[in-house]
C-alpha positions as CSV (number, residue, x, y, z in Angstrom):
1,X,-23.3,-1.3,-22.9
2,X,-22.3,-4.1,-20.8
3,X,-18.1,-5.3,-20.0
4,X,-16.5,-7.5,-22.5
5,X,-15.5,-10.8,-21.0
6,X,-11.8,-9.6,-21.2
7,X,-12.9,-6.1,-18.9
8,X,-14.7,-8.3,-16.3
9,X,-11.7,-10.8,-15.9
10,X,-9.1,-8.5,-16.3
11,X,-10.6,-6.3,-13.3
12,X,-11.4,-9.1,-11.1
13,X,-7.7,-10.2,-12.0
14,X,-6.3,-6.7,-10.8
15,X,-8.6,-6.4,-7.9
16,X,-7.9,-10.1,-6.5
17,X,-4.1,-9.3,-7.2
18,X,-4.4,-6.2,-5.4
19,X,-6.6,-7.8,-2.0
20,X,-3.9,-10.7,-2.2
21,X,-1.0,-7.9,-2.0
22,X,-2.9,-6.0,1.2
23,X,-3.5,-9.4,2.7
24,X,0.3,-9.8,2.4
25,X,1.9,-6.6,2.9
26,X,-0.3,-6.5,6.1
27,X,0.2,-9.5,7.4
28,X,3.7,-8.5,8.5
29,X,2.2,-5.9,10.9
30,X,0.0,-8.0,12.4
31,X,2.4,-10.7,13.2
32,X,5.6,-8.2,14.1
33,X,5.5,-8.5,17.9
34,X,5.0,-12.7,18.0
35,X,7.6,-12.8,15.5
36,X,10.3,-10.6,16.3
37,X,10.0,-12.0,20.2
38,X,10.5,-15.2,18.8
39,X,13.5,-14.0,16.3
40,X,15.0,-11.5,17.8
41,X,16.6,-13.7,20.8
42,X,17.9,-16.1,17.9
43,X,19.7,-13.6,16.4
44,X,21.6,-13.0,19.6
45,X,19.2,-9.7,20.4
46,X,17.1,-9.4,23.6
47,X,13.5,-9.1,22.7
48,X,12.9,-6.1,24.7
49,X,9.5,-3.9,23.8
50,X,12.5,-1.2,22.5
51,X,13.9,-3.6,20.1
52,X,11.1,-4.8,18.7
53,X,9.8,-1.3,18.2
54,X,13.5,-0.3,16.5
55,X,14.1,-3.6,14.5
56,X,10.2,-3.6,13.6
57,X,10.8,-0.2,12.3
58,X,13.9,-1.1,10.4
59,X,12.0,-4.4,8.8
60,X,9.7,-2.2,7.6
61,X,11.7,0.3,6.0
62,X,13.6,-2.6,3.9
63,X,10.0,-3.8,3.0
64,X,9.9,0.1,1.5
65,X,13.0,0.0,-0.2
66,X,11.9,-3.8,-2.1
67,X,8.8,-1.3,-2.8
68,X,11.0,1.5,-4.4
69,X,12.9,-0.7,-6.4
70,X,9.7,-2.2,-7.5
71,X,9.6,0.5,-10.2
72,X,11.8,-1.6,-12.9
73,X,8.3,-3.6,-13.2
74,X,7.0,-0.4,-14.9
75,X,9.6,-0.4,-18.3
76,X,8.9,-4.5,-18.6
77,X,5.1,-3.7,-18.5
78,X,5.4,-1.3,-21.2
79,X,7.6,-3.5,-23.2
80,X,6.2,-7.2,-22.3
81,X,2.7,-6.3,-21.6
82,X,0.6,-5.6,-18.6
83,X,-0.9,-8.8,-18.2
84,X,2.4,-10.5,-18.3
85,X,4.2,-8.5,-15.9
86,X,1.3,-8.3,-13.0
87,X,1.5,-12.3,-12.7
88,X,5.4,-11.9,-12.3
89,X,4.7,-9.4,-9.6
90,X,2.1,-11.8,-7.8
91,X,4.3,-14.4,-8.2
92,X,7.0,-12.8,-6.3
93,X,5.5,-11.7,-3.4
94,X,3.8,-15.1,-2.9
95,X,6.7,-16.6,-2.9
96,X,8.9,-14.3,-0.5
97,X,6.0,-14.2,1.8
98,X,5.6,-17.6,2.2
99,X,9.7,-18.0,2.8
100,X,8.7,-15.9,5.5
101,X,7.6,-18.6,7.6
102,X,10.9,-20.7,7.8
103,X,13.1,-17.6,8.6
104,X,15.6,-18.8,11.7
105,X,16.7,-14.8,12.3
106,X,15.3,-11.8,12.2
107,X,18.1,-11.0,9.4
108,X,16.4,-13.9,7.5
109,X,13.1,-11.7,8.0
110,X,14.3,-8.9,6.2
111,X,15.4,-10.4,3.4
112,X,12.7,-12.1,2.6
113,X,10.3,-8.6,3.2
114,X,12.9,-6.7,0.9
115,X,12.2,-9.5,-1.9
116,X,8.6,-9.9,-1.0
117,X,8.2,-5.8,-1.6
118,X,9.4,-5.8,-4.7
119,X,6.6,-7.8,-5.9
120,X,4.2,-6.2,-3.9
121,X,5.0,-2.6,-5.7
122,X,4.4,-3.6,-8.5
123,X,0.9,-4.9,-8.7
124,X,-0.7,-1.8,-8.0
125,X,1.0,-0.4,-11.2
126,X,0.5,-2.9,-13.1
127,X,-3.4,-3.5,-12.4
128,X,-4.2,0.0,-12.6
129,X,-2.6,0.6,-15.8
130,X,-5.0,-2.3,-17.3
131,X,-8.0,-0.9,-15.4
132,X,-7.2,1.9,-17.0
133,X,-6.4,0.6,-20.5
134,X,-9.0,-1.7,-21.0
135,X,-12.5,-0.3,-19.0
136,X,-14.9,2.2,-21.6
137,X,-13.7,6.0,-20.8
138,X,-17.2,6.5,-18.9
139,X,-16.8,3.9,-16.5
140,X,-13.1,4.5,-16.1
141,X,-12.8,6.3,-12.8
142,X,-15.6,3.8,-11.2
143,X,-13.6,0.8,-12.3
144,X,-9.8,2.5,-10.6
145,X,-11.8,3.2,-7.4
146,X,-13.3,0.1,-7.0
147,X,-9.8,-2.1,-8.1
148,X,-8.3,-0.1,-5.2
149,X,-11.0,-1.6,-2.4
150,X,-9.3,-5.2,-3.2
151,X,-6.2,-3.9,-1.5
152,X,-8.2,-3.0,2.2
153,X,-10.4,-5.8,1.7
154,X,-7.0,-7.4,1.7
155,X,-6.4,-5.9,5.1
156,X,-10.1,-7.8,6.1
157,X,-8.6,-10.9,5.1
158,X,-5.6,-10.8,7.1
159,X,-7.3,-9.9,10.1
160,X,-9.8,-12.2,9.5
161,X,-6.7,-15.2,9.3
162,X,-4.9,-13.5,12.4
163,X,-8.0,-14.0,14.6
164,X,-8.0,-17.5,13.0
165,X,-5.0,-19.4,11.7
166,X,-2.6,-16.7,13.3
167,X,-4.4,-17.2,17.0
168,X,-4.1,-20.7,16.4
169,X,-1.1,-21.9,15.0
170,X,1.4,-18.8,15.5
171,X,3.1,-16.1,13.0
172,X,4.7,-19.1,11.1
173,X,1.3,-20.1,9.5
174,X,0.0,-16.2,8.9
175,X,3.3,-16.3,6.5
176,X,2.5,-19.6,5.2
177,X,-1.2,-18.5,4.2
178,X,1.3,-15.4,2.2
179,X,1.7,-18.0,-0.6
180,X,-1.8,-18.5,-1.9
181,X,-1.8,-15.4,-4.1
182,X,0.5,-17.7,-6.3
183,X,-2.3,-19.7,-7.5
184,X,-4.2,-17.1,-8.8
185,X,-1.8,-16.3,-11.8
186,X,-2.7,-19.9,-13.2
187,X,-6.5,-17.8,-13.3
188,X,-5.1,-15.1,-14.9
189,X,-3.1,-16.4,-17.5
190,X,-5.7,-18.9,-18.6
191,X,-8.8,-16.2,-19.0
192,X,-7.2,-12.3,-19.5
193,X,-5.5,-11.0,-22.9
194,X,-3.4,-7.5,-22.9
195,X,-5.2,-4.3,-23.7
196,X,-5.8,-3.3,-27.0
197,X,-4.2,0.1,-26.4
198,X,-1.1,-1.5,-25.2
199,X,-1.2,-3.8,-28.3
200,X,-1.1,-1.2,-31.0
201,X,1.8,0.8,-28.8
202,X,4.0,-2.0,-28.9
203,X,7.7,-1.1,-29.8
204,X,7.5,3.0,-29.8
205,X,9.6,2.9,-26.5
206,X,13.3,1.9,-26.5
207,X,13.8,-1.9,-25.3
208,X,15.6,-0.6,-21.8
209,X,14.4,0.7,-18.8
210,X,17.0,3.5,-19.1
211,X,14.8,4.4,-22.6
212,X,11.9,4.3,-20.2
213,X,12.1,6.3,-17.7
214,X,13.7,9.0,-19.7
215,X,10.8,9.0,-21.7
216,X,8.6,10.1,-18.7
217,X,11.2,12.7,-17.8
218,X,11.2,14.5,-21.3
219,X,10.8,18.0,-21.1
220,X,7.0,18.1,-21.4
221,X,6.4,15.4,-18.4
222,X,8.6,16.0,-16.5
223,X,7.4,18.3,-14.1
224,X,4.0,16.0,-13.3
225,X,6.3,13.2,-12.7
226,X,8.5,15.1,-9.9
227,X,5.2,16.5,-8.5
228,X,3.3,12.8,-8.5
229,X,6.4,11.3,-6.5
230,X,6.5,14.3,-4.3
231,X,2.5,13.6,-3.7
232,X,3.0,9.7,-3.4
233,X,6.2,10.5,-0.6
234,X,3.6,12.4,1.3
235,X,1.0,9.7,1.1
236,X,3.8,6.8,1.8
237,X,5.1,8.5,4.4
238,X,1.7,9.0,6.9
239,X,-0.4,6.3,6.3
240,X,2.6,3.3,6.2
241,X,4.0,5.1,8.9
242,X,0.9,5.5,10.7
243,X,-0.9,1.7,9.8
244,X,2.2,-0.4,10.8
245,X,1.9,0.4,14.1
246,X,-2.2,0.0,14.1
247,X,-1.8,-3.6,15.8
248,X,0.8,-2.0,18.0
249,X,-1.1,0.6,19.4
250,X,-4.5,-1.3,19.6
251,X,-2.5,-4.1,21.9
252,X,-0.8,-1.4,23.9
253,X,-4.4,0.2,24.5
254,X,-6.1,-2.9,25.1
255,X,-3.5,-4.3,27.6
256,X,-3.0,-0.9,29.7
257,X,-6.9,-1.5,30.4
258,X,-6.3,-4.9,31.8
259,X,-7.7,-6.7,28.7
260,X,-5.8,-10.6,28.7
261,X,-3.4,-10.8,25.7
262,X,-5.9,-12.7,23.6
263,X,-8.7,-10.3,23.9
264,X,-5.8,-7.7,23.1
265,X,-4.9,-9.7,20.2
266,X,-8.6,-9.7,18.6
267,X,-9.1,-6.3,19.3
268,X,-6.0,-5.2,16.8
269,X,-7.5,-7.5,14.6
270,X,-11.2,-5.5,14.8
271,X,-9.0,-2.3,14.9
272,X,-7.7,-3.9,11.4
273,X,-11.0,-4.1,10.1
274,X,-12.6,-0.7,11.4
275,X,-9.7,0.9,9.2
276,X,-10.0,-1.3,6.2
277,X,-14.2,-0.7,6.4
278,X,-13.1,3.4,6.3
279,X,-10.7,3.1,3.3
280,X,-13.2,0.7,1.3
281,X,-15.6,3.3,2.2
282,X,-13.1,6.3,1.3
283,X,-11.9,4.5,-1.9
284,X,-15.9,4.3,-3.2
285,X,-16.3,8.3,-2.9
286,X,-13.4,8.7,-5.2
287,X,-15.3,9.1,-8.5
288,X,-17.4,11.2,-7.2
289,X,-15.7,13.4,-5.6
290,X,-13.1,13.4,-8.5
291,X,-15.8,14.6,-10.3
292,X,-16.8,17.8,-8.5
293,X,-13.7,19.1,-6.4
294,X,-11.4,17.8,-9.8
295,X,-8.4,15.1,-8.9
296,X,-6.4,18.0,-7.1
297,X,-9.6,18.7,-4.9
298,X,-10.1,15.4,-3.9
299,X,-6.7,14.4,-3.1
300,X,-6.4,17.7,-0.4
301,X,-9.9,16.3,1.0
302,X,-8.1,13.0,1.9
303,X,-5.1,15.2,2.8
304,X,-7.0,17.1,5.3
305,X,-8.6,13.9,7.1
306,X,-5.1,12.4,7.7
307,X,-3.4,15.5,9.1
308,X,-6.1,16.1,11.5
309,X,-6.6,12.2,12.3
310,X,-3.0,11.2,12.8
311,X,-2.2,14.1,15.1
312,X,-5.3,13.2,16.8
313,X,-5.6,9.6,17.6
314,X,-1.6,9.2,17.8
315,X,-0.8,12.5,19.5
316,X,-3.7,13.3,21.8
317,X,-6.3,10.3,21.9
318,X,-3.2,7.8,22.7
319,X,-2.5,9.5,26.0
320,X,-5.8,10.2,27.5
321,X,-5.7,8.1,30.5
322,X,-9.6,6.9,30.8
323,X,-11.3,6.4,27.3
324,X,-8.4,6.0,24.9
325,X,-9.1,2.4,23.2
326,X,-12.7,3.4,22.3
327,X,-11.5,6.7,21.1
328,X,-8.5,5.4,19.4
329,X,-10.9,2.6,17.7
330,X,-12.7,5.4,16.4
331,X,-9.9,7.6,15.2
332,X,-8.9,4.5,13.0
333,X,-12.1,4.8,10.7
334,X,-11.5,8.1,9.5
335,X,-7.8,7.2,9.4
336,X,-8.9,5.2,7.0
337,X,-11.5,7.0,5.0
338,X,-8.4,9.2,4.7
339,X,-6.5,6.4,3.3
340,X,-8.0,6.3,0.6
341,X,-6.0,9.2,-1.1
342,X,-4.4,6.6,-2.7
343,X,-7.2,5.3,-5.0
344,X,-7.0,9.1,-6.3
345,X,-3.8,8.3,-7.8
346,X,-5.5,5.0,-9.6
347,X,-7.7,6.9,-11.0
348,X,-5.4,10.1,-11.6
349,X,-1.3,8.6,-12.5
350,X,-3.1,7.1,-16.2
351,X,-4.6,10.3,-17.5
352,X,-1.3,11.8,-17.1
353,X,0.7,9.6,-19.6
354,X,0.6,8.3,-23.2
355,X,-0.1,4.5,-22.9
356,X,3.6,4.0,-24.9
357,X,5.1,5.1,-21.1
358,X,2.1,4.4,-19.1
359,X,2.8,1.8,-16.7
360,X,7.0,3.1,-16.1
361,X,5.4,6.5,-15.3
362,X,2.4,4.9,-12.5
363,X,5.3,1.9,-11.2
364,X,7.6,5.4,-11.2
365,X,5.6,7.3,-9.1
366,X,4.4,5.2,-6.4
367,X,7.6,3.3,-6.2
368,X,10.5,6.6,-6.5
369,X,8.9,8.0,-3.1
370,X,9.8,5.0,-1.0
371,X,13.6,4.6,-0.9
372,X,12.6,8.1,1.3
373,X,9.8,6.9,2.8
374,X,12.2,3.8,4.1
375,X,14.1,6.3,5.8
376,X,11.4,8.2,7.6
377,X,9.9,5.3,8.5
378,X,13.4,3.7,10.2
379,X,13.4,7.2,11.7
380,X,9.6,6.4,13.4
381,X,10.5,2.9,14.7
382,X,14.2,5.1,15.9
383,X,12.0,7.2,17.2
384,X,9.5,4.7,19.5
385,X,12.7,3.1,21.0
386,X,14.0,6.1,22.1
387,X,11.2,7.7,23.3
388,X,10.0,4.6,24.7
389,X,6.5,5.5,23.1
390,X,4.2,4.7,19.5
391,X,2.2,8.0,19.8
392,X,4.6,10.8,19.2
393,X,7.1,9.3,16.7
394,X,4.0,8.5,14.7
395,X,2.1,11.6,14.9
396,X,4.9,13.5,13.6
397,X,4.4,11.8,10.3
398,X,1.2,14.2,10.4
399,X,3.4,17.0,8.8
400,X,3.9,15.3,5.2
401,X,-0.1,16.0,4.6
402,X,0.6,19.5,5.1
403,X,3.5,19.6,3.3
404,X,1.3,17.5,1.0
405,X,-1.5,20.1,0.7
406,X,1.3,23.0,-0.3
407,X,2.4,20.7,-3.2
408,X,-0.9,20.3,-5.0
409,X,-1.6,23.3,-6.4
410,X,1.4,22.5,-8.8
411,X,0.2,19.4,-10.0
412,X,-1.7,18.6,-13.7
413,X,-5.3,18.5,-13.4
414,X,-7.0,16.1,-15.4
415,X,-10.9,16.3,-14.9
416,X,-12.9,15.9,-18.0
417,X,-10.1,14.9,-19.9
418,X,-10.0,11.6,-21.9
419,X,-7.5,9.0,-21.3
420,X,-3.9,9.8,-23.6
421,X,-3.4,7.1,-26.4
């Protein structure tokens, strides 16, 4: 039987959302040493390759905590409707993103990433949880995996405008370009209705987000809910802290070879692109995998890949002194295949939850883990300015998988199971 209209445009609504946010969210790592060496001597800072490194990291890490606090979008979703609430989230992060081109100080930066993460966390919540809602129960886990390629095809876009509009005209336009995703909600209001599940749920939550969340931490859910955040903190913590400093490293690579700073500058972009091909690649064996090895199963495959490929490519493949940017280059697709652990928890956050707490529980889970994942990552970018170095401080981050593959064994497993009305 073939998609409703409403199933078609709904998905390519959450998918476009979602490539919109990774264009966005990206964009800021692409763009971090042009723009703090610009900024950072405005705001009375010298713009030495240890501050960059340090305030980059601490840029970031506020970009995490707009992300954590993102998880307020969750109890207006359940009480407003999915539909609704994803064009507020799009909204906002167009909006902060594109401020982010007439910031003066690096202080101005930051505020504008905090606000610009708060809409950016919650668009993945809120288009999963439709996905989710609205696809036929056969073609469900087919229809998560593929919404989450929008988000690294994203990553393709960005690089595609860094080699482009950012080569051209400077960090100021990449930002600018950050406001397009607006006009898509004018799309999305016009052509996509609520879910039908969510319609006949409507009203058996309490009208607060206090009534919300304590719903998903009644006695009989809360346990998957701790162990989801716990997963999504080990997932937060090793590929943002690893994929920030993708650019970096690539342009550090490039340049120690002798490459000029514009050939440097399209090589991070490929390096951009070789990891977004992986995780596209990674997201599409999802079902599949889902399928055979269960949701645990395939959540410790992608587990594995990271541990092994972040120690190796940031820890050992970084140093090498003859070799390292082709070696590095192809460390980044499997980092990326790896990546894809978080389509999983597309596919795995709905089956988990009655569709009355649905979306606070998925905006919950991948939102909770950040306010710690802003700390590590400040740690990292500590971390590269004292030790003068990207590699180690990153391939530290390496641990959280295997602290990641001890956690899942106390996780729900929901294979075969049918979606919870």
């Amino acid at each position: 039987m073939p998609l409703t209209p409403n199933q078609v445009r709904g998905f390519w609504a959450a998918w476009g959302g979602w490539a919109l946010d990774g264009m966005d969210s990206f964009i800021y790592a692409l763009v971090l040493f042009p723009a703090l060496r610009e900024l950072l001597p405005r705001s009375g800072l010298p713009a030495t390759a240890d501050n960059v490194g340090f305030y980059g990291g601490l840029l970031f890490a506020l970009f995490l905590l707009g992300w954590g606090a993102s998880l307020l979008w969750g109890p207006l979703a359940d009480r407003f409707g999915r539909v609704r609430t994803l064009m507020l989230t799009i909204v906002c992060y167009s909006l902060f993103t594109f401020l982010g081109s007439a910031a003066q100080t690096v202080w101005h930066l930051a505020a504008f990433r905090l606000l610009a993460g708060i809409g950016i966390g919650g668009e993945w919540s809120m288009g999963g949880t439709f996905v989710a809602e609205e696809w036929p129960e056969d073609r469900r886990a087919r229809g998560a995996a593929w919404m989450h390629t929008g988000y690294y095809f994203g990553f393709f876009l960005a690089a595609i405008a860094n080699a482009t509009v950012g080569a051209h005209f400077g960090w100021r336009a990449m930002f600018a370009l950050g406001g397009l995703p607006a006009f898509l909600v004018a799309w999305i209001r016009r052509g996509v209705r609520e879910p039908a599940r969510w319609e006949t749920t409507r009203g058996r939550l309490p009208g607060t987000a206090g009534g919300a969340l304590a719903a998903i931490f009644a006695p009989d859910l809360r346990r998957r809910t701790i162990v989801n955040s716990a997963c999504l903190l080990v997932s937060i913590v090793g590929l943002w802290a690893g994929s920030v400093y993708v650019p970096a490293s690539v342009t550090f690579l490039a340049t120690r070879e002798g490459r000029a700073p514009a050939e440097a500058a399209r090589l991070a972009s490929y390096g951009t692109m070789i990891l977004s091909a992986g995780t596209i690649l990674g997201c599409l064996a999802v079902p599949p995998l889902a399928e055979r090895l269960g949701r645990r199963g395939a959540l410790a495959v992608y587990f594995a890949v990271m541990l092994v490929f972040i120690a190796l490519a940031f820890g050992y493949v970084f140093y090498l002194p003859e070799g390292a940017l082709a070696l590095f280059l192809a460390c980044l697709f499997f980092l990326g295949v790896g990546g894809a652990n978080f389509a999983v928890y597309t596919l795995w956050l709905p089956e988990q939850y009655p569709t009355a707490c649905r979306a606070t529980a998925f905006a919950f889970a991948t939102s909770a883990g950040r306010f710690v994942g802003a700390g590590i990552t400040f740690l990292v970018g500590a971390g590269v300015a004292r030790m003068h170095t990207i590699g180690v401080p990153v391939a530290l981050t390496s641990v959280a998988f295997l602290i990641g593959l001890l956690l899942l064994p106390l996780a729900v497993e929901t294979r075969g199971r049918p979606l919870p009305s």
